[in-house]
C-alpha positions, 0 to 999 in steps of 0.5 A: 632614185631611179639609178640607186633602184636599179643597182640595188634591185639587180633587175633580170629578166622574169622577176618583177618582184623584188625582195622585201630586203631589197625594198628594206634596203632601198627605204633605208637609203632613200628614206634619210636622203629625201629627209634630209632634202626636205629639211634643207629645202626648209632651211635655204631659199631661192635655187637651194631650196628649189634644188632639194625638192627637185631632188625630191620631186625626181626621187619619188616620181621615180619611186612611183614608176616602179611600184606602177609597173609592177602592179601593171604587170600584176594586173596583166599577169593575174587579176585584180585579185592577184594585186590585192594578195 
């Protein structure tokens, strides 16, 4: 998730903020990808299934890293005002 973020987002120096496309494209790629882990962690047993949701596990601490840094940063940049907007 992480790797797909980065390469997607195109991360530079001072934009802390990606572009809702961006955000589109990311959900489009991780939204069928985590389903369809889910659907076969439901489907196998044993190591298959704890597999598929490490995977998914991996992908959404991954996601949550992201979304809070860029709060973090919003706080430090602004104020509690300056997230909610």
């Amino acid at each position: 998730a992480v790797a797909v973020i980065v390469t997607i987002g195109n991360p530079t120096e001072g934009a802390s903020r990606a572009s809702l496309e961006t955000w589109i494209l990311v959900a489009a790629v991780l939204g069928p990808a985590l389903a369809l882990c889910l659907v076969a962690s439901r489907v196998w047993s044993g190591q298959a299934s704890a597999m598929s949701m490490a995977v998914v596990s991996g992908a959404l601490w991954g996601l949550f890293a992201v979304l809070t840094k860029t709060v973090v940063h919003r706080l430090d940049v602004t104020s509690l005002a300056g997230v909610l907007e």
